[in-house]
Backbone as a chain_set.jsonl record, in Angstrom:
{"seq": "XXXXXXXXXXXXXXXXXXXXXXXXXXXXXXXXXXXXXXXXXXXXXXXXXXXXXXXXXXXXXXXXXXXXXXXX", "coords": {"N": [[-56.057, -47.266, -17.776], [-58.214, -44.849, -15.822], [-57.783, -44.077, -12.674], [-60.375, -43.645, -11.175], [-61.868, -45.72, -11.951], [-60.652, -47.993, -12.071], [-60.713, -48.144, -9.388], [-63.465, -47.997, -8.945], [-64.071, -50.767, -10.197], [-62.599, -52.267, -9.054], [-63.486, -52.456, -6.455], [-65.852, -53.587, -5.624], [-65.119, -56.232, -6.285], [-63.016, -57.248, -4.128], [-64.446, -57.079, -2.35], [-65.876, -58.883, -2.871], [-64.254, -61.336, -2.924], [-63.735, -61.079, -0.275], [-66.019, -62.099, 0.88], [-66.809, -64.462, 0.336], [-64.207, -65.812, 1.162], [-64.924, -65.648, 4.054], [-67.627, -67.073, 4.085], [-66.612, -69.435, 2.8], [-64.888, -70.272, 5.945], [-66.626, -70.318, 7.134], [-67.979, -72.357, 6.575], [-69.041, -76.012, 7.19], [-67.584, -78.116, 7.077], [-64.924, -76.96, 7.244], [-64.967, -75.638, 9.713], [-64.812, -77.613, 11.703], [-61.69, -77.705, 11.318], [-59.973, -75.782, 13.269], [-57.444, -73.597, 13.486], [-57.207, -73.674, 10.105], [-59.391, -72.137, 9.677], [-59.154, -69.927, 10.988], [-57.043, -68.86, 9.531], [-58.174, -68.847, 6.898], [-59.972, -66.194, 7.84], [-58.464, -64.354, 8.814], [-56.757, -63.797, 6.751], [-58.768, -62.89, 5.228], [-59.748, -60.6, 6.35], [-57.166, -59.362, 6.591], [-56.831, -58.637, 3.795], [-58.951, -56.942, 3.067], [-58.061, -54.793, 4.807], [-55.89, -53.923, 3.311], [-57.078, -53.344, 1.131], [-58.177, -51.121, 1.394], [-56.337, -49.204, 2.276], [-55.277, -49.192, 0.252], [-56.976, -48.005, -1.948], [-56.961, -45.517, 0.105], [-54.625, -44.867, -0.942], [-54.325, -44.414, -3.536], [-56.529, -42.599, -3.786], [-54.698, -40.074, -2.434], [-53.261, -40.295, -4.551], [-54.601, -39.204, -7.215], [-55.895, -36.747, -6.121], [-53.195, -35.413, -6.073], [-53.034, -35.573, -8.404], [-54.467, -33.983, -9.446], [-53.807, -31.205, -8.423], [-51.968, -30.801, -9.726], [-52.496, -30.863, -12.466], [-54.531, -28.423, -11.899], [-52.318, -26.441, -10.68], [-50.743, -25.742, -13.265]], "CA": [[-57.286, -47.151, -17.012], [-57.601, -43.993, -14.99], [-57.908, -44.511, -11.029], [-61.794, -43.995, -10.55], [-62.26, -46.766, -12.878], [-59.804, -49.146, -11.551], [-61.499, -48.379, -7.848], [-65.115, -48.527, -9.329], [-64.29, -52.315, -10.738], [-61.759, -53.266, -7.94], [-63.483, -52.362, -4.713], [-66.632, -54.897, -5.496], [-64.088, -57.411, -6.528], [-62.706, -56.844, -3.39], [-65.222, -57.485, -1.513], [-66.902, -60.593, -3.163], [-63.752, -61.993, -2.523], [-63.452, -61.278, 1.034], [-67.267, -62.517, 1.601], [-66.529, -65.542, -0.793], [-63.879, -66.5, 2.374], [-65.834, -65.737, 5.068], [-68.27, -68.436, 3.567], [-65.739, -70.834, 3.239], [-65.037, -70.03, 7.083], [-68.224, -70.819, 8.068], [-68.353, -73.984, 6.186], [-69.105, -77.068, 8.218], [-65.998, -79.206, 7.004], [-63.905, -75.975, 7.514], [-65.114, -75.594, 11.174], [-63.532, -78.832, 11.985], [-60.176, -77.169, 11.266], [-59.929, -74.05, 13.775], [-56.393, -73.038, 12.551], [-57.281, -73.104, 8.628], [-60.752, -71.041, 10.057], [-58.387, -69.031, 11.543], [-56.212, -68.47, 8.694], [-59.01, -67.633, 6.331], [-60.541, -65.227, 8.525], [-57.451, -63.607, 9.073], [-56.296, -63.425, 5.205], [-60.188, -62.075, 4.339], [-59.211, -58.781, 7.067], [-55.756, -58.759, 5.776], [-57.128, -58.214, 2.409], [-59.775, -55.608, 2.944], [-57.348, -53.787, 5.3], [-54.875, -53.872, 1.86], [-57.588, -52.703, 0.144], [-58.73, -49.979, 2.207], [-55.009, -48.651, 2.564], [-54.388, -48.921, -1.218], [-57.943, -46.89, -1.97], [-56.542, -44.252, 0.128], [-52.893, -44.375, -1.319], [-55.093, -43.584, -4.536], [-57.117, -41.053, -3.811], [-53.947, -39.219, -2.63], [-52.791, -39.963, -5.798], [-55.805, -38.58, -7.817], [-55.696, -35.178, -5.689], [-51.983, -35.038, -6.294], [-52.484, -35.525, -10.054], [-55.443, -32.685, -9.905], [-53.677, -30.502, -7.659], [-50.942, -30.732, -10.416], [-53.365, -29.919, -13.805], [-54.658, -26.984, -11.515], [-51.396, -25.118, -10.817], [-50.276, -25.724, -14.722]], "C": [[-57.066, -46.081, -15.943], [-58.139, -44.438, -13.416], [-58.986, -44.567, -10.492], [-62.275, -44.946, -10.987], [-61.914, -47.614, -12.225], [-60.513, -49.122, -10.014], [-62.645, -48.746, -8.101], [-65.209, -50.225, -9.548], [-63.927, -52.599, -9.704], [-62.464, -53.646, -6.39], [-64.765, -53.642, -4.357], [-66.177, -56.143, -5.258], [-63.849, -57.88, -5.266], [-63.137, -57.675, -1.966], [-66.069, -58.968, -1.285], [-65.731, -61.439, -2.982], [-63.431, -62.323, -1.296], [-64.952, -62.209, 1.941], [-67.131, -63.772, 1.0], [-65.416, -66.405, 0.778], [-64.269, -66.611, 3.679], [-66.657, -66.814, 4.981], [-67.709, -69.37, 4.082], [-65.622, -70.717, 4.466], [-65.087, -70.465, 7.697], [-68.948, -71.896, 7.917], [-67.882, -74.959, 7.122], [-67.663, -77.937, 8.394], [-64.521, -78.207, 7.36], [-63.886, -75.57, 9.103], [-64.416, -76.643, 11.973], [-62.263, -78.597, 12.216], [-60.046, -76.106, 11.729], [-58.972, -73.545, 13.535], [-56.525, -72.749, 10.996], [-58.559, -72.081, 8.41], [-59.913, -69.775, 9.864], [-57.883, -67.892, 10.748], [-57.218, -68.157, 7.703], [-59.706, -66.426, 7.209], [-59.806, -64.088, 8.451], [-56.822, -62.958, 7.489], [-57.398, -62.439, 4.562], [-59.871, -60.287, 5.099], [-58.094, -58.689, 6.329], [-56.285, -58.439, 4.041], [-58.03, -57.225, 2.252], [-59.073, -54.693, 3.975], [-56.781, -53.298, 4.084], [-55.592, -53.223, 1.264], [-57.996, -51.151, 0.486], [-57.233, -49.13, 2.235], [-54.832, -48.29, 1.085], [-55.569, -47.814, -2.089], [-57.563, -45.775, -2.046], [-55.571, -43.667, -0.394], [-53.653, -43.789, -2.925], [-55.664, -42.532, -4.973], [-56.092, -39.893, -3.631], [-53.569, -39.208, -4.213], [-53.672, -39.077, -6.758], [-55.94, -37.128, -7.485], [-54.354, -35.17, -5.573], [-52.371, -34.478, -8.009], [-53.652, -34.076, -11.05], [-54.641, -31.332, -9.661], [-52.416, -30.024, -8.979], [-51.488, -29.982, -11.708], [-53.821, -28.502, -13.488], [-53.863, -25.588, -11.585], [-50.541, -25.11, -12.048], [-50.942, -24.934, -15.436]], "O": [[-56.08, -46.138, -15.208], [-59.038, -45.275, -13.332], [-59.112, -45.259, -9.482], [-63.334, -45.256, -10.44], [-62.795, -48.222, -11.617], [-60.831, -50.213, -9.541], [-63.05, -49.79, -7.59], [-66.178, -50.884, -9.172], [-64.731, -53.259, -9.046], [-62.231, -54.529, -5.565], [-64.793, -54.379, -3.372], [-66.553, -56.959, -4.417], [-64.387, -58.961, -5.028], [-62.625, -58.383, -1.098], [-66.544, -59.676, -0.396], [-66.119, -62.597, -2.832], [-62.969, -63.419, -0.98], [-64.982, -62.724, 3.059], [-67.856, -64.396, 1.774], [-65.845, -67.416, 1.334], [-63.983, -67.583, 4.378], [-66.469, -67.657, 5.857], [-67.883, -70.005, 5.123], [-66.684, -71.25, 4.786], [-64.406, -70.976, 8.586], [-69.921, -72.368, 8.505], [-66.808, -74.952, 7.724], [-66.978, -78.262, 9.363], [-63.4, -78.627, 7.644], [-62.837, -75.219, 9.644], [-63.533, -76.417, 12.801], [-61.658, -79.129, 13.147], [-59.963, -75.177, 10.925], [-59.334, -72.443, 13.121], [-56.029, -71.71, 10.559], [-58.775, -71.41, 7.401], [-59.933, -68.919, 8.98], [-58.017, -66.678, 10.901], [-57.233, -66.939, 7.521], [-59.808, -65.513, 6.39], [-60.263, -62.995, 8.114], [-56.522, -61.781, 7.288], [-57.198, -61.544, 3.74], [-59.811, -59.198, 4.53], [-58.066, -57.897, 5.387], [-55.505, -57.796, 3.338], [-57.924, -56.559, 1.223], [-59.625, -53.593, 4.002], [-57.17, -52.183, 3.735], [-55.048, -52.302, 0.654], [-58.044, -50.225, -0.323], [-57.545, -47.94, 2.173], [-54.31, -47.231, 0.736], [-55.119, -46.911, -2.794], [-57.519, -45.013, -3.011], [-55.392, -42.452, -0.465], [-53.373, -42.649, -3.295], [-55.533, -41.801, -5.955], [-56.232, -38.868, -4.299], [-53.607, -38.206, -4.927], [-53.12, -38.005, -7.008], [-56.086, -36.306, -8.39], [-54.188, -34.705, -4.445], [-52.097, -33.425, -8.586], [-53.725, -33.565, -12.168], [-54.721, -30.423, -10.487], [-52.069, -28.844, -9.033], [-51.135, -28.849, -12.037], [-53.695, -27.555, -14.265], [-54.124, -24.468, -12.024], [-49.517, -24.436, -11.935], [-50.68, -24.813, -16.633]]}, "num_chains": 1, "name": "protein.A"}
């Protein structure tokens, strides 16, 4: 699978999973528990930071792997 592909599917993914814990969150029986709040909240950023970092580590890759067919 080449790398615009794998970002095109992944980055939705991505996202419906990070809004998918936010939910949970914000759920009533989960409010009760301000440490496991906490800890999803914190895992849903840590995971769209990850994603956002690994994007860009991509795109370098992608203009590496052009920059490479160009001067060939």
């Amino acid at each position: 699978m080449n790398i615009k592909k794998f970002k095109r599917k992944a980055k939705p993914l991505v996202l419906k999973m990070a809004k998918l814990m936010t939910e949970t969150a914000a759920d009533e029986s989960i409010k009760k528990e301000p440490q496991i709040q906490h800890k999803i909240v914190s895992t849903a950023l840590a995971l769209l930071t990850e994603a956002e970092t690994l994007e860009k580590e991509l795109d370098e890759m992608s203009n590496l792997g052009s920059d490479n067919s160009i001067s060939e």
